[in-house]
N, C-alpha and C positions, 0 to 999 in steps of 0.2 A: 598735740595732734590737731587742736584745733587750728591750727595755724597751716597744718596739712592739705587740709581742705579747704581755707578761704583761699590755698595758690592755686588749688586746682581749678575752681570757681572762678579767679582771674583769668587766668594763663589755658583754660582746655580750647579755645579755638584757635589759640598761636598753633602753626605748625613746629612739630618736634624734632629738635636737632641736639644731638649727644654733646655733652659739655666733655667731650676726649682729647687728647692730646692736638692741638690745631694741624692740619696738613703741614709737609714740608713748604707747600706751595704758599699758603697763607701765612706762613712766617719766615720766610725767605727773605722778604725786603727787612723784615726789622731785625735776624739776623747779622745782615749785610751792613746797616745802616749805620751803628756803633757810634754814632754820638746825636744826640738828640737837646735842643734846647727847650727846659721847660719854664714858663712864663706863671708866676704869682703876681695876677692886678685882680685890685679890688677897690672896695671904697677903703678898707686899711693902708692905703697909700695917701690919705689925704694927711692922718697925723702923724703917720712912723710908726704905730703899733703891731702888735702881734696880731696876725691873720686869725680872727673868731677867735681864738683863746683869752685875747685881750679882756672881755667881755666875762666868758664860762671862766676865767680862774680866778675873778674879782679883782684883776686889776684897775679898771675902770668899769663903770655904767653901761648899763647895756643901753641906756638913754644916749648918754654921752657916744657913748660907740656906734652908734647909727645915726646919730648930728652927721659923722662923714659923708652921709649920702649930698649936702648942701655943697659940700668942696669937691665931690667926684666930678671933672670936667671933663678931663681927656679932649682939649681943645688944641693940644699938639698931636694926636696922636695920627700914625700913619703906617699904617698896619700895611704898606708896600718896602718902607723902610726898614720893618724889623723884618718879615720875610727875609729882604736882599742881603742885610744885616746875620741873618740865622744860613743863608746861603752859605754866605762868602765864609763861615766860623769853620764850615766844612761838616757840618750836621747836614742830615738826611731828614729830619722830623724835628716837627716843636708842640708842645703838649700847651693849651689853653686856660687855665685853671675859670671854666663857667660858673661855675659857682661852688664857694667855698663854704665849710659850715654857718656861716653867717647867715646863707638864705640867699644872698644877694647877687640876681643872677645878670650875666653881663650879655644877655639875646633874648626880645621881645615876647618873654614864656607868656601863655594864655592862661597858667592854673594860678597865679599870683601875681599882683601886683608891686611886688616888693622884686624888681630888676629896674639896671638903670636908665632905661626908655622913658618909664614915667616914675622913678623916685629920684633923678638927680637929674646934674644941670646938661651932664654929658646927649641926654635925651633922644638917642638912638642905639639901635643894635651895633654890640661892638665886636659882636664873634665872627658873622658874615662877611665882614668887608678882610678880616683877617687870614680865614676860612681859604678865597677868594685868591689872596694874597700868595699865600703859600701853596697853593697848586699852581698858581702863575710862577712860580721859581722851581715847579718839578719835588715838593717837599711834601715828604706823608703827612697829615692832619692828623693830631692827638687832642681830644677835647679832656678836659679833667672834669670829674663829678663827684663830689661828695654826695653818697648815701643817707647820710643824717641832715637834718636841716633842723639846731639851735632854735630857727625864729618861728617857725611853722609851729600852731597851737595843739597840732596832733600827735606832734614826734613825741615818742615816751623817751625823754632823755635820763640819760644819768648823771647826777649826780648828787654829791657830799653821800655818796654811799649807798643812794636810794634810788628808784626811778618814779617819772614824773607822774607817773598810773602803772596798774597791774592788772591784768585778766578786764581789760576793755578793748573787745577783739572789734567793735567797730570803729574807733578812734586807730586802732592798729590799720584797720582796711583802708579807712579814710586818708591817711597819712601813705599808704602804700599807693594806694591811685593816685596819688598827687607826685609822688615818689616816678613810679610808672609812665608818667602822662608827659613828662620832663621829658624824658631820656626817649621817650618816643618823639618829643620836638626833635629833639639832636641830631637821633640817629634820620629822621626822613627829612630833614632840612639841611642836616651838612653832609652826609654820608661819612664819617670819619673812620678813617682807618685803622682808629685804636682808641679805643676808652680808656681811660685814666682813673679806676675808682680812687677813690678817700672816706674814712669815718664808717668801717661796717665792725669796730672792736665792742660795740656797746651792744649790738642785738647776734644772734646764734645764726647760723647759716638756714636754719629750719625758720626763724622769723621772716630774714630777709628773703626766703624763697629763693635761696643763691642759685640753686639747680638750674629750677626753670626760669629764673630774672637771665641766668646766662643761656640758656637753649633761645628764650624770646628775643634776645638782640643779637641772638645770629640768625633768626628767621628774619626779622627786620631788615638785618644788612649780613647778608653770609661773610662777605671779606673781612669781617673788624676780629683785629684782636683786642681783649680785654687784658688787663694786669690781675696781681692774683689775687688785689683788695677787693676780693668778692668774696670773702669765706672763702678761699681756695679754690673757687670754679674758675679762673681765669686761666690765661695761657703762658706767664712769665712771672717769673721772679722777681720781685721791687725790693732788695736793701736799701736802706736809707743812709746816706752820711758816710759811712765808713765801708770801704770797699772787704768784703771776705775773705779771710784769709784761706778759706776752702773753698773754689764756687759754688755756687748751686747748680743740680743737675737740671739740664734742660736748657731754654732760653732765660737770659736772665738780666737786668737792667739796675747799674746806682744810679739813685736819684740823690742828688747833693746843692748845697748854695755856694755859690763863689766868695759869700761871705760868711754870717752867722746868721743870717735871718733870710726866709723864703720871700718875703714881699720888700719892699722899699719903707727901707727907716733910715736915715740922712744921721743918723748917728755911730749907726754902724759903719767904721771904715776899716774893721778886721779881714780883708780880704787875704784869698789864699793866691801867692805869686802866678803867673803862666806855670813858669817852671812846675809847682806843685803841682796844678792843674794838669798839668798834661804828665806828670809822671803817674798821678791817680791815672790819668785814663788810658796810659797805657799798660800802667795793672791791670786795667777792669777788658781790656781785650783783648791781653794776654789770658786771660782766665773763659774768652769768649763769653763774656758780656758787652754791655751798651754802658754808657755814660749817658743820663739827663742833666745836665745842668742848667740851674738856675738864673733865672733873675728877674728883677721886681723893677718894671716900670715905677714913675712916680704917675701921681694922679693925672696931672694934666695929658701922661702918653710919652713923654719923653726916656729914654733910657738914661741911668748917671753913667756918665765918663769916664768910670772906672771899668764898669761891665762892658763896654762901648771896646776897652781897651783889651779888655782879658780875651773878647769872641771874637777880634782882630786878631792877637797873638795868636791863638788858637786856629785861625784859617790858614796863616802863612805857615804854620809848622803843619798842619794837617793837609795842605796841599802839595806842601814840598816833600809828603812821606805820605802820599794815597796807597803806593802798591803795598805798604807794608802793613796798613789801616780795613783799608775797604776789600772785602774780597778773600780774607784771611780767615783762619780759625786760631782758637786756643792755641799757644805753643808746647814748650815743655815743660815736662814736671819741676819741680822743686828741685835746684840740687846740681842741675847742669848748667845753669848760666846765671849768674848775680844780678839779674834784672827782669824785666819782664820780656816775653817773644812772642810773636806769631810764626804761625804756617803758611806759606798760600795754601790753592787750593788744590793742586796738586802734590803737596806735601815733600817738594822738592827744593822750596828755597824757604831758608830760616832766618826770621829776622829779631836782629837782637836789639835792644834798645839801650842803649847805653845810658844809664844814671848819674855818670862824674865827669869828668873833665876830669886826664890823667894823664901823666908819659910815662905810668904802667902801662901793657897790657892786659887786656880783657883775656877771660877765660873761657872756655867750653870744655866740657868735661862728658866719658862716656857717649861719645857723637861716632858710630859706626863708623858712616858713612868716609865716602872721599869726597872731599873740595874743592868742585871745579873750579868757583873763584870765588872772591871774596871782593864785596864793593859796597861805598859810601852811597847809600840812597838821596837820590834829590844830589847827588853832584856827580856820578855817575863812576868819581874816582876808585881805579883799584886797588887796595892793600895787599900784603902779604900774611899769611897765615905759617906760624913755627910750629909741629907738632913732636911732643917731646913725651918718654917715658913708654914708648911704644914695643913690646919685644914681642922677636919674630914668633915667638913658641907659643905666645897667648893671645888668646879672641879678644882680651881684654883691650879698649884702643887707647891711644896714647890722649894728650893732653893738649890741645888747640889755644896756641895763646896768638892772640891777634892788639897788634900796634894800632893803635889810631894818629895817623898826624895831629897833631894838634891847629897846624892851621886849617884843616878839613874840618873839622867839626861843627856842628851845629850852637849857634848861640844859647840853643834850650835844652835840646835832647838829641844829640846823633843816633842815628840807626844804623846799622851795617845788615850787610843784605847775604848771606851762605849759601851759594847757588849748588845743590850737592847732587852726588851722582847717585842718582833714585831718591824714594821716597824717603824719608828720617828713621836710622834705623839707632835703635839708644841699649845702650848697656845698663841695665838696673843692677 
């Protein structure tokens, strides 16, 4: 309870805004948006390790582990290139990671000294000109914030079983202003259109004030959506890694790496093909979520040539199949097509996403409806649709198997486009 009261004592002159469900209107664009690129740079790019964990799991020194701030340069870096870069992949937003459990913030904070303006060689704010960047290309701003901060003397962290203090509610307040005074930089100097929390599994929604931490940064900035690494008070859904095999209700977002590690390690070259990449993400909006995908600058600002090459493949197939991407909802359930679909938005054309390259045809299964035609997205070609098993006496519909040429097809993923007569009507 005491922790009840030192939020109240914080937070009673913020104006009060219900943490409820976000308007349709406020989360419309990220809705819509369905692929978003999210960005891991830190000073963990100077030697290939693990983003702050490196440090907290005893793999190296926490000495050793902040010697990176000497090699943090970012003397390539050019935050109009990855914008135009994050543009052209065919993403609507890219999430900043400002500072990760490490401490180590990447925008000229006034509550510590420990960002790389004055701890590294880089020696300017690196979020701003990024910030900048990305509304110069028409792209929502996502900042990332981790809630804990490892380096700060106040945070009660946990571990080997224990935490760092207990029942010292002024090192707790002390730590929360400092906490607070951050994300009030953030939010009135970049206006960001989405927070990105990280790191609230160590304290209880009632320490972290999740309630009102979320009412306070929608009076701050009413537009921002938050995720739901706030104890629950946010507005989306964040799986990690591995797409759901059930979605989550509501709006909802995978966050994933194109490889095996969130930042830049030069030993990592276990990346996942285009092909994979985009068969994941057209899971995840078939299922009416977003894809964030990763990638980890190296120090000096450069992207590797790999990721360079995966968010290239990824614009060409995502531009050549926008109508069936942007603008769509969840498709069908389970059971009627062997791959992933969407709807548009009038729920009149069905698109199906084809997973193999075949001189079978594709199935559709339990599809009321009639089809007025049947076309190759992104080349405009018509097919023909056979529909078999159909008898006159029952509602039950027949069986929709549809031919793909094969010299039509898509090098990665074909889609085919089922322009029907009315909405989708399904036989369960």
């Amino acid at each position: 309870m005491r922790y009840l009261l030192l939020f109240f004592l914080l937070f009673s002159t913020a104006p009060h805004l219900s943490a409820e469900e976000p308007t349709d209107e406020r989360l419309e664009w990220f809705r819509q948006a369905k692929l978003g690129i999210f960005i891991h740079w830190g000073i963990y790019a100077v030697d290939g390790i693990d983003e702050s964990w490196a440090f907290f799991n005893k793999y190296i020194s926490y000495e050793d582990y902040m010697r990176q701030l000497d090699g943090f340069t970012a003397e390539q870096y050019d935050p109009k290139a990855w914008a135009h870069l994050i543009a052209n992949s065919g993403a609507r937003y890219a999430v900043l990671t400002t500072k990760h459990h490490d401490g180590v913030a990447l925008w000229h904070t006034k509550l510590s000294d420990l960002n790389v303006v004055e701890k590294t060689p880089a020696g300017r704010d690196l979020v701003a000109p990024f910030v900048k960047a990305l509304r110069k290309e028409k792209l929502k701003v996502g900042l990332y914030y981790s809630h804990l901060d490892w380096s700060h003397p106040d945070y009660d962290v946990f571990i080997r079983g224990q935490y760092r203090y207990r029942d010292d509610p002024v090192r707790w307040e002390r730590f929360l202003r400092f906490h607070r005074g951050q994300l009030e930089e953030l939010v009135s100097q970049f206006k960001p259109d989405l927070l990105w929390f990280d790191g609230d599994w160590e304290h209880s929604a009632e320490e972290w004030g999740a309630a009102s931490l979320s009412d306070t940064l929608r009076a701050w900035h009413p537009p921002v959506l938050l995720n739901s690494r706030i104890n629950g008070y946010g507005d989306y859904a964040t799986p990690e890694h591995n797409a759901p095999i059930v979605p989550p209700e509501g709006a909802w977002e995978l966050c994933m790496t194109m490889n095996d590690s969130w930042g830049y390690q030069d030993n990592d070259h276990n990346y996942k093909t285009p092909y994979q990449l985009i068969r994941i993400f057209a899971d995840v909006i078939g299922g009416g979520g977003n894809l964030l995908l990763d990638i980890g600058p190296r120090a000096d600002g450069t992207i590797p040539s790999e990721q360079v090459d995966i968010l290239e493949e990824m614009g060409r197939w995502t531009h050549k199949h926008s109508e069936a991407i942007y603008g769509t909802g969840a498709g069908l359930p389970s059971g009627h097509f062997y791959g992933p679909t969407t709807l548009s938005a009038d729920r009149q054309t069905l698109y199906l996403f084809v997973p193999h390259t075949s001189d079978k045809p594709i199935v559709v299964r339990g599809l009321k409806n009639h089809v007025n035609r049947i076309r190759i997205v992104g080349n405009g070609t018509k097919i023909k649709g056979q529909i078999l098993g159909k008898q006159y006496w029952s509602s039950v519909p027949g069986i929709l198997y549809i031919n793909v040429p094969p010299g039509e097809a898509d090098e990665t993923m074909t889609v085919i486009a089922l322009q029907l007569k009315g909405e989708v009507d399904l036989h369960r």
